[in-house]
C-alpha positions as CSV (number, residue, x, y, z in Angstrom):
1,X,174.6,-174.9,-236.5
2,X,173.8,-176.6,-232.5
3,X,170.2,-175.7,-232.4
4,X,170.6,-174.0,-228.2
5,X,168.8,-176.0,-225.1
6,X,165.7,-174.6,-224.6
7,X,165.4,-172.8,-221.1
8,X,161.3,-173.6,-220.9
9,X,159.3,-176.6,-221.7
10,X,155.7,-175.9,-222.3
11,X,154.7,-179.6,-221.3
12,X,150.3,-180.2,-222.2
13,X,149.1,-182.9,-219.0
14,X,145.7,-184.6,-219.3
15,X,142.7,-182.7,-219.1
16,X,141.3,-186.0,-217.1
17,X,142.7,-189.3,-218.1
18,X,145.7,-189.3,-216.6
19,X,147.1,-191.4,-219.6
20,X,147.0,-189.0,-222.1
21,X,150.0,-187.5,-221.6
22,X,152.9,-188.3,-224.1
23,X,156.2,-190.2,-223.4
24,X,158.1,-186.9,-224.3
25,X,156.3,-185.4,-221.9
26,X,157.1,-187.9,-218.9
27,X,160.9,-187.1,-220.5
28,X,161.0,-183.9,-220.0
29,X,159.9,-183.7,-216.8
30,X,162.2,-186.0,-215.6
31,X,164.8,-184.1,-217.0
32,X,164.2,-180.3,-215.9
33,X,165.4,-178.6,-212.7
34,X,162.0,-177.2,-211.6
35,X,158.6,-177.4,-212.6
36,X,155.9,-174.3,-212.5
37,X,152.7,-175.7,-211.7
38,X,149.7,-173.8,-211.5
39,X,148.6,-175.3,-208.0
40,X,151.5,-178.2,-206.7
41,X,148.7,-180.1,-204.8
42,X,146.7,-180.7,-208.8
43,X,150.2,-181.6,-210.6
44,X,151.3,-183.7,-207.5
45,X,148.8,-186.0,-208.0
46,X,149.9,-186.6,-211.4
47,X,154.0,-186.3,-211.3
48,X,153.6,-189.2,-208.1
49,X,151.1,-191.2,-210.8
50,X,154.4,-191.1,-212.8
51,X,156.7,-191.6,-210.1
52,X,158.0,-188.2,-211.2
53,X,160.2,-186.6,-208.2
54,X,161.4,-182.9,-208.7
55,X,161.3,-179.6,-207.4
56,X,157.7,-177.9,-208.1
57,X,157.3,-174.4,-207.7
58,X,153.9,-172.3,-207.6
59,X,153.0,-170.5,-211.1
60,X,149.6,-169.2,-211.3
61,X,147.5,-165.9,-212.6
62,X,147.8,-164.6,-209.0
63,X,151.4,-164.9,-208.5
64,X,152.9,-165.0,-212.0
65,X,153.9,-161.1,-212.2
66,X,155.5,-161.4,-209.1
67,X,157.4,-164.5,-209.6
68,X,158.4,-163.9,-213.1
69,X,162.0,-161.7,-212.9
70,X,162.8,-164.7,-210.8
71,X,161.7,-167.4,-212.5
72,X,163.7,-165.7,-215.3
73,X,166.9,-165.1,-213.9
74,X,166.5,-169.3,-212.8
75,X,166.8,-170.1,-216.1
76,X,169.4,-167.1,-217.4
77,X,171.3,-168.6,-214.6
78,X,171.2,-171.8,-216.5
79,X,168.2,-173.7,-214.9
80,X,166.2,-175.6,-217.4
81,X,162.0,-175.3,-216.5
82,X,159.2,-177.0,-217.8
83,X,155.8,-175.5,-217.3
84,X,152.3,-177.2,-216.5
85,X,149.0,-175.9,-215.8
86,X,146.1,-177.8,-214.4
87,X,145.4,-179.8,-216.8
88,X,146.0,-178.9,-221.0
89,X,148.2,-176.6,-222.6
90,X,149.7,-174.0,-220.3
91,X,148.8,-170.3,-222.3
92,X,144.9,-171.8,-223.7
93,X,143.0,-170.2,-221.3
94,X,145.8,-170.4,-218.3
95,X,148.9,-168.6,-217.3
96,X,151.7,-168.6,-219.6
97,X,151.7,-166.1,-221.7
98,X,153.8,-163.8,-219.9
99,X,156.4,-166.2,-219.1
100,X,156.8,-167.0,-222.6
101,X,157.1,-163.8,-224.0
102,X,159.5,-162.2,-221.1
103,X,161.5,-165.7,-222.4
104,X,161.6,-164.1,-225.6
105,X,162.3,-160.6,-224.6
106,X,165.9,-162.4,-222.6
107,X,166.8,-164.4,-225.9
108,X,165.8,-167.5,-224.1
109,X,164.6,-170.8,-226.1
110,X,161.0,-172.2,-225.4
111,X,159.8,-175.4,-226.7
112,X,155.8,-175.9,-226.7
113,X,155.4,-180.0,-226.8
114,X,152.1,-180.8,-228.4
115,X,149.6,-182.3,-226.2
116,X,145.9,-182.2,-224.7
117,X,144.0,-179.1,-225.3
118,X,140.0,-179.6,-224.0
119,X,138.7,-177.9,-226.7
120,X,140.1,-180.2,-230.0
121,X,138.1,-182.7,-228.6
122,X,134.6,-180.7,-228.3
123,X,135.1,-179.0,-231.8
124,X,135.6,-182.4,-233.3
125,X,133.0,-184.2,-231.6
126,X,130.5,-181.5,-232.5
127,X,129.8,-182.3,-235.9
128,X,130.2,-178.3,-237.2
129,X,132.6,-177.3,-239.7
130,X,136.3,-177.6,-238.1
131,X,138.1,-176.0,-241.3
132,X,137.8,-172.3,-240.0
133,X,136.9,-171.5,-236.3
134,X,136.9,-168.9,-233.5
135,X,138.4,-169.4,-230.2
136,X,137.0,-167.3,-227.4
137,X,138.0,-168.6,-224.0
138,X,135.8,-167.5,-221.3
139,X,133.2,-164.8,-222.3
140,X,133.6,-161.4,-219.9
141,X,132.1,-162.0,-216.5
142,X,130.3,-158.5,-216.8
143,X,132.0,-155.6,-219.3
144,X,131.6,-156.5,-222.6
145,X,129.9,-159.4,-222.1
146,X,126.7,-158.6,-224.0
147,X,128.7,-156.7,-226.6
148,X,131.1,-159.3,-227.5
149,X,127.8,-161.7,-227.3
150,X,126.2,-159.7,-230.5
151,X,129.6,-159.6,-232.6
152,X,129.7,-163.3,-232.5
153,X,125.9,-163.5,-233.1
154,X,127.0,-162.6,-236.9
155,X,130.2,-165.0,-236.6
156,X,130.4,-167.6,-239.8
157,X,133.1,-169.5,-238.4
158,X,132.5,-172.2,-235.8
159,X,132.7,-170.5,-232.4
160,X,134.3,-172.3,-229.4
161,X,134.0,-171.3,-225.7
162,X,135.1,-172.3,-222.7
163,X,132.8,-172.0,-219.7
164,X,132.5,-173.0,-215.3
165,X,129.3,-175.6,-214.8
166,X,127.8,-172.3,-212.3
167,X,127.6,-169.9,-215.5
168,X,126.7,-172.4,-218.2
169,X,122.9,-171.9,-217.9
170,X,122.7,-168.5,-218.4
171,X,125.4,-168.6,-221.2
172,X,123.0,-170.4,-222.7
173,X,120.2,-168.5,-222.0
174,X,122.8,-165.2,-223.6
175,X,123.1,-167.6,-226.8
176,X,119.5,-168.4,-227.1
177,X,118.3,-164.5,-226.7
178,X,121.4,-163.1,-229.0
179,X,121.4,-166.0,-231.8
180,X,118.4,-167.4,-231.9
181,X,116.9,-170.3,-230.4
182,X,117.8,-172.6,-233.7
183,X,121.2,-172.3,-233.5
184,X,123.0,-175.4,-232.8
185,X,125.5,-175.7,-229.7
186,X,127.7,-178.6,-228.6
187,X,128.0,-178.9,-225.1
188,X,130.8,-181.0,-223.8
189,X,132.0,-181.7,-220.3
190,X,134.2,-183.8,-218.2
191,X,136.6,-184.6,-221.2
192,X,138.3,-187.8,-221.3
193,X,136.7,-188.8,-217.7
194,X,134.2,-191.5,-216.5
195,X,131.2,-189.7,-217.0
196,X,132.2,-187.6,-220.4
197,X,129.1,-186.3,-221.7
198,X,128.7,-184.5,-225.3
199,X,125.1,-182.7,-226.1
200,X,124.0,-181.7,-229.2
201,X,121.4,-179.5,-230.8
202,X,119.5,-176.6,-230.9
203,X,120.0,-174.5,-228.5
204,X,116.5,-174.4,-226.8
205,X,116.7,-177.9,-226.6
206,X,120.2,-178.4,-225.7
207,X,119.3,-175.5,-222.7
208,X,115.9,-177.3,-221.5
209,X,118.0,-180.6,-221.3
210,X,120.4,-179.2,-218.9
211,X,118.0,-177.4,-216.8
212,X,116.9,-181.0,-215.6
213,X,120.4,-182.2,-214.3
214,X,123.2,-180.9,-212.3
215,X,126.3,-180.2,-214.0
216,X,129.4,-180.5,-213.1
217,X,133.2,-180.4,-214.0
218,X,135.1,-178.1,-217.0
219,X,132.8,-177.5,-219.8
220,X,133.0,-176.3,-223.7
221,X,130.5,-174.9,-225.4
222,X,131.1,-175.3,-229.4
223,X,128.3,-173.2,-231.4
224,X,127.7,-173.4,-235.3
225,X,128.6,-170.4,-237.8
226,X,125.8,-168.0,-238.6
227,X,124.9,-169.5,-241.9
228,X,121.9,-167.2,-243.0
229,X,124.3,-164.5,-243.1
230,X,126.7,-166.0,-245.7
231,X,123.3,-167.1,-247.7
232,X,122.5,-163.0,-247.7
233,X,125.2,-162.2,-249.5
């Protein structure tokens, strides 16, 4: 049996170096009709990097209901897309989901390349158990917030989170009152870039460290399992 031509490439782009992005990836975007980026300007810079020249069309959280029956009927039509968000894996944390399942819903093929994610990097480099984890994403702004904050107080898996440099303190500050000040967070930012920074600890002292410097750029927060609980029972 043919195996059909996918309709939508879910192509991963760096989450700063802007060469770690795969040679399929480069491939298929040559190849598509159109590309859905979350904001042309970001992905410009990197398709002219590449010398990449093809049509690219808005795609973000703000537009994506709106746009999707037409981005749809593109590729019933017979269009072939490939979709990029800022930078890692379009659907972690960005738009995408809804694409991919109204995809689904038409019969029409997707194919998820692998690629960067920010948070592989941050789990790994953080030293706690990688063998069972949580992902969270952002934490609520406001409703639910605190609630959510004391379910994963009693988590035993490794807990990741993704967070904006303006919030991070008093993340922190949520993670010290609800867990404890000895549990241990990894704090990573500006993955892959110039000035990557990874800190480790507990998290009073990871907090107080932070307190002293600006900080800028996309940040994950990785936080150890809640051991004493597993030694309870």
């Amino acid at each position: 049996m043919t195996k059909p031509n996918p309709s939508l490439y879910i192509v991963p782009t760096p989450i700063g170096n802007l060469g770690d992005i795969t040679l399929r990836a480069l491939e298929i975007l040559k190849s598509v009709d159109i590309i859905l980026a979350e904001d042309t300007r970001t992905s410009g810079v990197l398709l002219k990097h590449y010398q990449i020249s093809k049509p690219l069309q808005s795609f973000h959280v703000f537009n994506e209901h709106q746009s999707l029956q037409r981005v749809i009927k593109k590729m019933n039509d017979g269009e072939m897309l490939a979709l990029i968000s800022d930078a890692g894996t379009p659907g972690i944390s960005d738009p995408g989901f809804l694409l991919i399942r109204e995809c689904l819903k038409n019969n029409l093929v997707v194919e998820c390349l692998p690629g960067a994610t920010a948070f592989v990097p941050a789990l790994v480099k953080s030293g706690f158990p990688t063998d069972r984890f949580v992902f969270e994403g952002f934490l609520p702004h406001k409703k639910g917030r605190q609630t959510l904050l004391k379910e994963l107080a009693n988590e035993e898996r490794t807990i990741v989170l993704y967070e904006s440099p303006h919030r991070l303190i008093k993340t922190l500050e949520q993670i010290y009152e609800y867990f404890g000040a000895s549990r241990r967070v990894s704090v990573s930012r500006e993955l892959t870039k110039m000035h990557e920074e990874t800190i480790t600890g507990p998290v009073h002292g990871v907090l107080n460290q932070l307190k002293l410097q600006p900080v800028k750029g996309e940040i994950v927060i990785v936080i150890s399992g809640n051991t004493n609980r597993s030694n309870e029972i």
